[in-house]
C-alpha positions as CSV (number, residue, x, y, z in Angstrom):
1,X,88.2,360.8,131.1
2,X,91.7,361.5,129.9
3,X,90.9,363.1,126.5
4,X,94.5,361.7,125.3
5,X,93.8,358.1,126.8
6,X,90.3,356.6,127.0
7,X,89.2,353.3,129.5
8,X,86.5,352.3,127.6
9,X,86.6,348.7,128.2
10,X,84.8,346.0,126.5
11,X,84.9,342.8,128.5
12,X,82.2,341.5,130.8
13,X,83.1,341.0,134.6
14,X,82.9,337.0,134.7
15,X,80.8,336.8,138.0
16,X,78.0,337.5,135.4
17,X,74.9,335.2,134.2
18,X,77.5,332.5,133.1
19,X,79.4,330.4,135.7
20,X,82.7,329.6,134.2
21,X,83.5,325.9,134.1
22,X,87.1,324.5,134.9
23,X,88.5,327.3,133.6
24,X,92.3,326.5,132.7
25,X,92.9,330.3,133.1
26,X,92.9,333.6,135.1
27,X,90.8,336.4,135.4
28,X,92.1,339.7,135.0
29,X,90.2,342.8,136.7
30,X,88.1,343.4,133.8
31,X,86.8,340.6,133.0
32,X,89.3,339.2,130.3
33,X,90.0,336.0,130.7
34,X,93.9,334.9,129.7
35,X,95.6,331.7,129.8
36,X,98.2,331.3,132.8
37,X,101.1,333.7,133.5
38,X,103.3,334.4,130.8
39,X,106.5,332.4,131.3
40,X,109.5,334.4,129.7
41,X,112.3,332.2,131.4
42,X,110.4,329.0,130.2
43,X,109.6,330.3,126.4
44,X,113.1,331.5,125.9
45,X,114.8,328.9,124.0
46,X,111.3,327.0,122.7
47,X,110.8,328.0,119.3
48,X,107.4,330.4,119.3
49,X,104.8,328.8,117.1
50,X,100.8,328.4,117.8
51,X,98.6,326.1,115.7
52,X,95.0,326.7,115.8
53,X,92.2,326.3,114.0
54,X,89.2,328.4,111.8
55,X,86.3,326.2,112.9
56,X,83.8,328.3,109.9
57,X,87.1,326.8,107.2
58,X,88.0,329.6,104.6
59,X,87.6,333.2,105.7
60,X,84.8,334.5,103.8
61,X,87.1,337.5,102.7
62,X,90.4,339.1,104.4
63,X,89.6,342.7,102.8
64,X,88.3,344.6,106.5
65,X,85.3,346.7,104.2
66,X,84.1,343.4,103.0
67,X,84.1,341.1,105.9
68,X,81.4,340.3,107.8
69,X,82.0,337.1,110.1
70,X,84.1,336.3,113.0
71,X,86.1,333.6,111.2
72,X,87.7,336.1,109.1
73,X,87.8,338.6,111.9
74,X,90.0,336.1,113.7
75,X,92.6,336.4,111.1
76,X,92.2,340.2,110.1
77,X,92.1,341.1,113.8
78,X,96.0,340.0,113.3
79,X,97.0,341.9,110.2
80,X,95.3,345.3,110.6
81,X,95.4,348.1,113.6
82,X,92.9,350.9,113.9
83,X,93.6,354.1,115.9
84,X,93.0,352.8,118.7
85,X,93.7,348.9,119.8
86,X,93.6,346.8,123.6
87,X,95.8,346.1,126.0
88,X,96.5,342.8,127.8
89,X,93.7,344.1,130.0
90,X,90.9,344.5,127.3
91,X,91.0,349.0,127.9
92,X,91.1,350.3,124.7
93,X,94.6,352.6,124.3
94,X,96.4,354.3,121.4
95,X,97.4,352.0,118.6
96,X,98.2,353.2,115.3
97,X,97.2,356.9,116.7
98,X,100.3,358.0,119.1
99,X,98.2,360.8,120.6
100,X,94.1,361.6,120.5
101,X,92.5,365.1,121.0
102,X,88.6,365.7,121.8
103,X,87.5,369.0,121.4
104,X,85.4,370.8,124.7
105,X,81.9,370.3,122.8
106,X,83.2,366.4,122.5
107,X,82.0,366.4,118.4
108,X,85.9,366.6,117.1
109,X,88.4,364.2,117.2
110,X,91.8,364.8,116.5
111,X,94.0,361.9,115.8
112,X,97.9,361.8,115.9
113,X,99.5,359.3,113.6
114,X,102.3,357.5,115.1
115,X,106.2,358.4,113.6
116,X,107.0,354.7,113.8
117,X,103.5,353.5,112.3
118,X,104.2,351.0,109.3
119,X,103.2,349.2,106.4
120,X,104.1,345.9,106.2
121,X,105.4,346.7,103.2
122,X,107.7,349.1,104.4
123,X,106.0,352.2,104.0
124,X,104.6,355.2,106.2
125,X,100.9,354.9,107.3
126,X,99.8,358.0,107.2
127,X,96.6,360.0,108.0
128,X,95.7,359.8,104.6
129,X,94.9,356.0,104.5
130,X,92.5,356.5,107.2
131,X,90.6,359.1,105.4
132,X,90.9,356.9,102.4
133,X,89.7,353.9,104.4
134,X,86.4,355.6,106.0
135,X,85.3,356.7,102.9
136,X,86.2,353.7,100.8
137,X,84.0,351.9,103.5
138,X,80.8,354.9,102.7
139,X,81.3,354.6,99.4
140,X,78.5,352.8,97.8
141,X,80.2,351.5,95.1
142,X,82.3,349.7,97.8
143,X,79.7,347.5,98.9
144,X,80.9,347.2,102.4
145,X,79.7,345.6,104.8
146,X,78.9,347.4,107.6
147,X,79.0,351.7,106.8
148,X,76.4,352.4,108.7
149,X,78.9,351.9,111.9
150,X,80.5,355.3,110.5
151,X,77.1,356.9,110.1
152,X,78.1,358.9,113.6
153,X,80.3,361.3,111.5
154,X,79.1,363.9,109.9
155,X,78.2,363.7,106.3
156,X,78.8,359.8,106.4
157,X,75.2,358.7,105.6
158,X,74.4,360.8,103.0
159,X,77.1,360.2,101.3
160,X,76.7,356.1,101.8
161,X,73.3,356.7,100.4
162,X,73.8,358.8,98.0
163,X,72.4,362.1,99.2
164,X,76.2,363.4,100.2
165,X,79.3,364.0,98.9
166,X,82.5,362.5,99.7
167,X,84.6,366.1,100.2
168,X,81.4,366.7,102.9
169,X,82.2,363.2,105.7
170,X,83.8,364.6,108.8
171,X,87.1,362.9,107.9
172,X,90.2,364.9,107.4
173,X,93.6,364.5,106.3
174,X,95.3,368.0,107.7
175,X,98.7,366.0,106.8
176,X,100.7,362.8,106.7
177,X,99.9,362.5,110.8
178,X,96.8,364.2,111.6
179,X,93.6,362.9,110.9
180,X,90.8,365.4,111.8
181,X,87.1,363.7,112.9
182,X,83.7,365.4,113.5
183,X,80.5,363.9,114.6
184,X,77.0,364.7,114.3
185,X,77.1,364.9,117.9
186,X,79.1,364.6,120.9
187,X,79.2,360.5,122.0
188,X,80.4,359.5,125.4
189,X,81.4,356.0,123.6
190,X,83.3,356.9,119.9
191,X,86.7,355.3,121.1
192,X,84.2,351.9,121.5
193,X,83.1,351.9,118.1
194,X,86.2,353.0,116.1
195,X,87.9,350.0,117.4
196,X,85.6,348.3,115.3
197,X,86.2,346.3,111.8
198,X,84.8,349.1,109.8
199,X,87.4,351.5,110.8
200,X,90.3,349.8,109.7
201,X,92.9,351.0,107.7
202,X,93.9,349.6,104.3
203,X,96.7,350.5,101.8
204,X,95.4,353.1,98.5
205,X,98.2,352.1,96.4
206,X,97.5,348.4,97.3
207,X,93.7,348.4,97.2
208,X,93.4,350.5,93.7
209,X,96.1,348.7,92.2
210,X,94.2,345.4,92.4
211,X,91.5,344.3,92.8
212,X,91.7,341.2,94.1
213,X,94.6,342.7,95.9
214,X,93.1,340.4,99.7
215,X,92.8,337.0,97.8
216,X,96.2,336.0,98.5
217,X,99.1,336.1,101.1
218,X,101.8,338.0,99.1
219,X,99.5,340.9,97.8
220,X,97.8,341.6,101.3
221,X,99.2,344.4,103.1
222,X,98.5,345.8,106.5
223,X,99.7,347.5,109.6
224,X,99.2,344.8,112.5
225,X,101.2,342.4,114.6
226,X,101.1,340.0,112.0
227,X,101.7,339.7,107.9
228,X,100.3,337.0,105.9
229,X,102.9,334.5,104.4
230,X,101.6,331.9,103.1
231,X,97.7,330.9,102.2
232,X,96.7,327.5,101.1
233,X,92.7,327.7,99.9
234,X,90.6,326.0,102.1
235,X,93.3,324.5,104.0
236,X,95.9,326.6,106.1
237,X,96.7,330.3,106.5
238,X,100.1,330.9,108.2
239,X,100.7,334.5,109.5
240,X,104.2,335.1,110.4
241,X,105.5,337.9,112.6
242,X,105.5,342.0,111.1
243,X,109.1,342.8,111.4
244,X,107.3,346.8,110.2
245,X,104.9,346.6,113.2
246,X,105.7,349.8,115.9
247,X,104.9,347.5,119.1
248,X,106.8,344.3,117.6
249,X,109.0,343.9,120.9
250,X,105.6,343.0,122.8
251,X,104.7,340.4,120.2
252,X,106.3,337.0,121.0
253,X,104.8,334.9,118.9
254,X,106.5,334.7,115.4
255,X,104.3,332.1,113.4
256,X,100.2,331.5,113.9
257,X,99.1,329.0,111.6
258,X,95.3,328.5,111.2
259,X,94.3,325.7,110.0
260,X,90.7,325.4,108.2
261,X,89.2,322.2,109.6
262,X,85.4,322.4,109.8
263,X,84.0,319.2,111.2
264,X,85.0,319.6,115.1
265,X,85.1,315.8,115.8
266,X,88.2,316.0,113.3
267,X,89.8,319.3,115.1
268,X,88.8,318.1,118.4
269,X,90.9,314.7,117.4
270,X,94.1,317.1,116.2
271,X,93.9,318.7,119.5
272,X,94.3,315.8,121.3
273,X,96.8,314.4,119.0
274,X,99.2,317.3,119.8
275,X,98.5,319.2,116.2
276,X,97.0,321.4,117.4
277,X,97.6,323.8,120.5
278,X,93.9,325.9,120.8
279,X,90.6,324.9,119.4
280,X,87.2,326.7,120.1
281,X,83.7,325.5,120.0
282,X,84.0,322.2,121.0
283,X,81.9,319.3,119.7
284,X,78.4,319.1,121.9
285,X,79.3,315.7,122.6
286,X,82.7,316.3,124.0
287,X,81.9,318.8,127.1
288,X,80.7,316.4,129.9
289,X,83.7,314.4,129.8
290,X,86.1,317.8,129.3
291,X,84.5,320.2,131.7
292,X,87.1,319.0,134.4
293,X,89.8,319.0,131.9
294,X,92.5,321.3,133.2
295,X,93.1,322.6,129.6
296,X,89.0,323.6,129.0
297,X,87.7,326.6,129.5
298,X,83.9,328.3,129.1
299,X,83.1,331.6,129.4
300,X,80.4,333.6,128.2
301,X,80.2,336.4,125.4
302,X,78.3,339.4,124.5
303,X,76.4,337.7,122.0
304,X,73.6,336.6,120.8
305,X,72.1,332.6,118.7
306,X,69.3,333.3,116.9
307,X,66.6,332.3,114.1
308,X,66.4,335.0,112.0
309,X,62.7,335.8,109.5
310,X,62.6,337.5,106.5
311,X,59.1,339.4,107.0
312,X,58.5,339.6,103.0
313,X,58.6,335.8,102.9
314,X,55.3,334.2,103.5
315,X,54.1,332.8,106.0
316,X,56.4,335.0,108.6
317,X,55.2,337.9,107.4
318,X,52.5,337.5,109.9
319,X,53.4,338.3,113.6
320,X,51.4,336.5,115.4
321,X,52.9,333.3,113.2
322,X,56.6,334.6,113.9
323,X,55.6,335.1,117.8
324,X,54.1,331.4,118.0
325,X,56.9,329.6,117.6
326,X,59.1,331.7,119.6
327,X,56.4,330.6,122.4
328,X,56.7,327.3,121.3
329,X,60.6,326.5,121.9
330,X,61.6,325.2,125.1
331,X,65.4,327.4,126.0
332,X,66.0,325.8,129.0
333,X,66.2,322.2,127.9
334,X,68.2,323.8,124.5
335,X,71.0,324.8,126.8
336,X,71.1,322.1,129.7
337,X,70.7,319.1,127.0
338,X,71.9,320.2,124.0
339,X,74.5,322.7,124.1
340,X,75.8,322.4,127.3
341,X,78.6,325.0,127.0
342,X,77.2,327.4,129.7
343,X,74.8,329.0,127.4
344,X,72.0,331.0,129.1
345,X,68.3,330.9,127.9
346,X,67.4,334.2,125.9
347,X,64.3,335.6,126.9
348,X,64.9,338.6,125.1
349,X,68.0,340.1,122.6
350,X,70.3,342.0,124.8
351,X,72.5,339.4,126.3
352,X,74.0,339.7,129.9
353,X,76.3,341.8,130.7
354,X,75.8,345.7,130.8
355,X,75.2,347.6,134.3
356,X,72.5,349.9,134.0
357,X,72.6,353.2,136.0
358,X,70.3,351.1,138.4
359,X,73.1,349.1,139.2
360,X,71.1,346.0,137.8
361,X,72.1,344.2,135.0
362,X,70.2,345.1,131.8
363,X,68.9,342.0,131.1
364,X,67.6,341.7,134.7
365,X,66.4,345.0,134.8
366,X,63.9,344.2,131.4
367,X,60.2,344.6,132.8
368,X,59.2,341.1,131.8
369,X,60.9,338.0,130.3
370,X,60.0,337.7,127.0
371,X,58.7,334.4,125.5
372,X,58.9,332.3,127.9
373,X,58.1,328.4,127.6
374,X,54.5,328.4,126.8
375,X,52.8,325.5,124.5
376,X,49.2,326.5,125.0
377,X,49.9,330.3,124.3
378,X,52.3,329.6,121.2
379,X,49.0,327.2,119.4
380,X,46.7,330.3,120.4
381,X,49.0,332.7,118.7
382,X,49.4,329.9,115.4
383,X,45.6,329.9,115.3
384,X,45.0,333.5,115.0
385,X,47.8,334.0,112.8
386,X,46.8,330.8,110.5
387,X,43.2,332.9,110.5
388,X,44.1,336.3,109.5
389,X,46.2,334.7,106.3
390,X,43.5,332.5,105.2
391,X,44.9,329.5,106.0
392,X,43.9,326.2,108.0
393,X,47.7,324.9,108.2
394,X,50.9,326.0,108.2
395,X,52.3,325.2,105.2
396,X,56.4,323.2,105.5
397,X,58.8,325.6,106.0
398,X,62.7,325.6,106.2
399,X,64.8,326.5,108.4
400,X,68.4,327.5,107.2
401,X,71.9,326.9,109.3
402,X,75.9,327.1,108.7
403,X,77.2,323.6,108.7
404,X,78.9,323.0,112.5
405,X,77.8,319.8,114.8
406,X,76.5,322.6,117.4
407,X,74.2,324.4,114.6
408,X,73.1,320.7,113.6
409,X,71.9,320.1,117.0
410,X,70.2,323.2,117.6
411,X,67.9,322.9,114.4
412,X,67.2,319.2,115.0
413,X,65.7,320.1,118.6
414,X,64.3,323.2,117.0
415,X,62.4,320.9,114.4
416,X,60.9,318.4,116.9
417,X,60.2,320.8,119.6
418,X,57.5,322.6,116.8
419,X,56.5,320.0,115.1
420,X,55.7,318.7,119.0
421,X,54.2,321.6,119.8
422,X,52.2,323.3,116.7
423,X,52.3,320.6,114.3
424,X,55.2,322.5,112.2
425,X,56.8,320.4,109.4
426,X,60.1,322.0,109.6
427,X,62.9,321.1,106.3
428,X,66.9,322.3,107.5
429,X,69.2,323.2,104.8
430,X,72.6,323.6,106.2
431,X,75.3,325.4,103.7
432,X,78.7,325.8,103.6
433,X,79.9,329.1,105.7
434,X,81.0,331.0,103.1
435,X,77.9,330.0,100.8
436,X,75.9,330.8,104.0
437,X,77.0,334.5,104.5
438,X,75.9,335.1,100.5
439,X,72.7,333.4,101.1
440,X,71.9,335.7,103.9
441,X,73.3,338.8,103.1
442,X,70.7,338.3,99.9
443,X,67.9,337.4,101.6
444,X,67.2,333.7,100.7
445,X,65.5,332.7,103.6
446,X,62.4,332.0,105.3
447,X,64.5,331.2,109.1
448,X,67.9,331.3,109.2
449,X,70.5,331.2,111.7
450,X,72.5,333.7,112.9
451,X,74.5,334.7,115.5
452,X,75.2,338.6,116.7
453,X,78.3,339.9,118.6
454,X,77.9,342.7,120.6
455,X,79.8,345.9,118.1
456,X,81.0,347.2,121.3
457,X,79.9,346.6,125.4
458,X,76.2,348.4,125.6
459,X,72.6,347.7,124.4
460,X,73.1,349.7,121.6
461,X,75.7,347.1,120.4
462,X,73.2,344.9,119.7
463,X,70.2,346.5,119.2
464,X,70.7,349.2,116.4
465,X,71.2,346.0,114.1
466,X,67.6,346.3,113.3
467,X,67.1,349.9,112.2
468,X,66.1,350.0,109.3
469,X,69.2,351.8,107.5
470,X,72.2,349.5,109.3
471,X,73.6,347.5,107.1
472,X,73.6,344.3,109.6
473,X,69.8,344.0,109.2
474,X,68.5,341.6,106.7
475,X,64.8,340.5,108.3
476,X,63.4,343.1,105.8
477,X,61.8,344.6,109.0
478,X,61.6,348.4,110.1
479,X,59.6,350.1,112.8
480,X,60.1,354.1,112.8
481,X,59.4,354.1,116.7
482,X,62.3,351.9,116.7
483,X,64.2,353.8,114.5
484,X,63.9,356.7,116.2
485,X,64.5,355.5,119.9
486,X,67.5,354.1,118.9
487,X,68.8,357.5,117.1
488,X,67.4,358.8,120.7
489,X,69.4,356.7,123.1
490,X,72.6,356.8,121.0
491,X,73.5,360.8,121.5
492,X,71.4,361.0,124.5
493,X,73.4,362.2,127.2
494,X,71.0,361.5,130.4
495,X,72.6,357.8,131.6
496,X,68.9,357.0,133.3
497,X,66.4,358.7,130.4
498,X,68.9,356.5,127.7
499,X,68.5,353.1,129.3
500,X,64.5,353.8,129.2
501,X,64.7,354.6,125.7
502,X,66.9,351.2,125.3
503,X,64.3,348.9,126.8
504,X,61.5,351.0,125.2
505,X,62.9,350.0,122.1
506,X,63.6,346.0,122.9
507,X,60.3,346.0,123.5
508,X,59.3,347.0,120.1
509,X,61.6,344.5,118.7
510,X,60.2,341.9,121.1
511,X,56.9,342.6,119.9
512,X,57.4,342.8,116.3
513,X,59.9,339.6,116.2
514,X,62.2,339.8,113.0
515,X,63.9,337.5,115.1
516,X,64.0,335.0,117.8
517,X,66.6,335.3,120.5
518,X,67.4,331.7,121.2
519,X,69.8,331.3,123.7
520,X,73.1,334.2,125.3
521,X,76.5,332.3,123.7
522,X,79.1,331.1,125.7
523,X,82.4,330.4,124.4
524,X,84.5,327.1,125.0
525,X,88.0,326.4,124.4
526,X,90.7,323.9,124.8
527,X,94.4,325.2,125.5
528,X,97.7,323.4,125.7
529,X,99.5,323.9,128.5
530,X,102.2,324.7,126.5
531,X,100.6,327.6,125.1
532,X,99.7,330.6,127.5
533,X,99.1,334.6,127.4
534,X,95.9,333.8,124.9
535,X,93.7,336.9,126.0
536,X,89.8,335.7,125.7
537,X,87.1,338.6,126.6
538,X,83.1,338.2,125.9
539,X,82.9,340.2,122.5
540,X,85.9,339.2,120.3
541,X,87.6,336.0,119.5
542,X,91.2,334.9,121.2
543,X,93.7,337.4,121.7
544,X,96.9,336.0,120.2
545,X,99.5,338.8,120.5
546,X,100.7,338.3,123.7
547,X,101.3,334.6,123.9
548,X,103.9,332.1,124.2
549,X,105.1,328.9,124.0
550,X,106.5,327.4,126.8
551,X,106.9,323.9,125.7
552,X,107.8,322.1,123.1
């Protein structure tokens, strides 16, 4: 590997698990998949401005330490740049670092900050902010979301949990364009992970100047493509084009507005109305009769649905209770009659998608599918586990989802398909998306929905979520074997002895069940055919920088 230039990239091939359906667009080597060829002659004289739409309504937060969810990814994704950023091909390249450095042992990183990196207020970004960022992410008074993705540096942990000392994390400042980064160990994939949401850079002056410096469009700053102009709550967030931003000549687009219309019959409706030029997640109800649609596309993502327990919460704190019902839902006829958006069945957590030294597919390379279809085995299991807590029923429990007509019809099916098979009284409470994201970040569940994106292209994306120090884990469960196969696997240099450890320690999690794996997501879409250079891949959500309009 170029130690200046990594290819890391994060986008499944297509040809995977997931056929893609009518897809308006084109597949690029790697897997992305963009709308048509850009058009330069045709967008020339058509004024460049893309409507779309937040299906999950208000972002949850626009602060990159807080945020947790991929509506308000969707929209930070366009104000902020990392280090390191993608091309139109998905390969991770330089973005706000001109210039990257590994040392020979592969534990030190040293970043050069670009000359013509910006604000968007004008002023220099600077090494300094970076350092500032990482730690304002560790810091425990920050609350942040996710610090445990920074745990790979040195001194980062301790000092999130309070054993450390900021002055101690591997993160440098040497000056104004040099940031200096040590890990605990060498990792083949650290370009991966600082691409992440975690390792973004904010703005000191702006952040400890005010608080509430990311609840509005004219006190956010950041270094992307895009600055925020103008946000109506709950309704519409425009983002208008960084004149500050170092790669502004590649960015055509000059206004994106988002508008925040949750129920997708309504946004579905604009789209077909001409109000709006790209919608995702389509209504259920809608994909037989679009799936030939020229302007539809499906593909699938490195992601996970599932039904999440909290394991202190009675009755699921028994496993043989947890593992009945995950033998009593039928996944096939979830995602051939309800979903219908090329979904796979999950019969275990790590989706498709990752080629194991084998040369098989992860998923296909698992030693046995887990919880298959199996009524008889799931009322066995319900039995036993009834038995060992003393009770002759099950008493009603409820499920919790984030309002969306998909979630809706998941839950309903969910509901019958236990109550058919163990006798289950099921209640659904649906909340509110940004309601939702409190309620589960504290706890307040028995079930509850959730859905996991892939941090970066590997099992490990998805499976260190349930150690039990990350900070994306909130089943109240921990297994130390788990723990420590996953610390195992994550330095361990051996391609063949790490993808052991990796299935070793799904089948722990499989076992144990924190959570049932429900179905592998795929992601639909309509585009206009005036709109094209949208860059989809299977972890992230649309790629807007590079597109155009070429029609009014």
């Amino acid at each position: 590997m170029n130690k200046t230039k990594t290819n890391w990239t994060v986008s499944l091939l297509l040809a995977a698990s997931v056929a893609l359906s009518a897809c308006s667009g084109s597949t690029t080597d790697n897997g992305a998949t963009a709308s048509k060829p850009d058009n330069q002659a045709a967008a020339a004289n058509v004024e460049q401005v893309l409507n779309t739409n937040l299906a999950g309504g208000e972002p949850y937060t626009l602060d990159p330490a807080l945020a947790s969810d991929t509506t308000s990814y969707w929209v930070i994704d366009n104000l902020y740049e990392g280090l390191y950023t993608y091309d139109k091909s998905g390969k991770i390249v330089e973005g706000a670092a001109s210039k990257v450095d590994v040392s020979p042992d592969g534990k030190t990183y040293t970043f050069t900050i670009r000359d013509d990196a910006k604000w968007s207020n004008n002023e220099p970004v600077t090494a300094k902010d970076f350092e500032y960022s990482w730690k304002r992410v560790l810091n425990p008074a920050t609350a942040a979301y996710d610090p445990s993705s920074l745990y790979y540096i040195k001194g980062a942990e301790a000092y999130n949990t309070g054993e450390g000392k900021a002055e101690d994390v591997g993160v440098t400042a040497k000056d104004d364009h040099t940031l200096v980064v040590e890990l605990k160990s060498p990792l083949a994939f650290f370009p991966t992970i600082v691409v992440g949401h975690a390792y973004l850079p904010v703005q000191a002056s702006v952040v400890d100047n005010n608080e509430k410096w990311a609840a509005e469009a004219d006190t956010i700053v950041g270094n992307g493509p895009y600055i925020a102009k103008e946000w109506k709550h709950n309704e519409q967030i425009t983002l208008a084009k960084n004149d500050q931003y170092w790669d502004k000549s590649n960015i055509t687009m000059d206004t994106i507005h988002f508008k925040m219309v949750q129920d997708s019959n309504t946004y579905y409706q604009l789209f077909k109305t001409g109000e709006l030029d790209l919608i995702l997640s389509l209504p259920v109800d809608t994909l037989d009769q679009e799936r030939n649609n020229a302007e539809f596309l499906s593909h699938p993502s490195f992601s996970v649905y599932t039904y999440s327990f909290n394991v202190e919460e009675k009755p699921f704190t028994n496993k043989k209770i947890r593992q009945a019902l995950a033998y009593a839902l039928d996944r096939e006829a979830l995602t051939t009659s309800v979903t219908k958006g090329g979904e796979t069945p999950a019969f275990g957590y790590v989706p498709y998608g990752v080629t194991a030294p084998s040369g098989k597919d992860f998923r296909e390379e698992a030693p046995t599918q887990y919880y298959a279809y199996d009524p008889a085995k799931a009322k066995e299991l319900l039995a036993e586990g009834l038995k060992e807590e003393g009770l002759s029923t099950l008493p009603t429990v409820t499920f919790k989802y984030n309002t969306s007509d998909k979630h809706k019809k998941v839950a309903e099916a969910i509901q019958e398909m236990l109550k058919t098979n163990l006798g289950i009284e099921v209640n659904l409470e649906n909340q509110e998306w940004k309601t939702y994201i409190d309620t589960f970040k504290q706890k307040n569940f028995q079930v509850a929905r959730m859905g996991w994106e892939g941090n970066f292209l590997d099992p490990l994306g998805v499976l260190e979520h349930y150690t039990s120090k990350n900070s994306n884990n909130f089943t109240n469960w921990n297994n130390p074997e788990y723990d420590k196969l996953i610390s195992e696997s994550t330095f361990e240099l051996d391609p063949v002895k790490r993808f052991e450890e990796l299935h070793q320690a799904e089948a722990i999690l499989m076992d144990e069940l924190p959570i049932i794996p429900i179905l592998f997501s795929a992601d639909t879409a309509l585009i206009s055919p005036s709109i094209e250079g949208v860059i989809f891949d299977t972890r992230s959500n649309p790629d807007l920088r590079f597109t155009k309009r070429v029609a009014e």
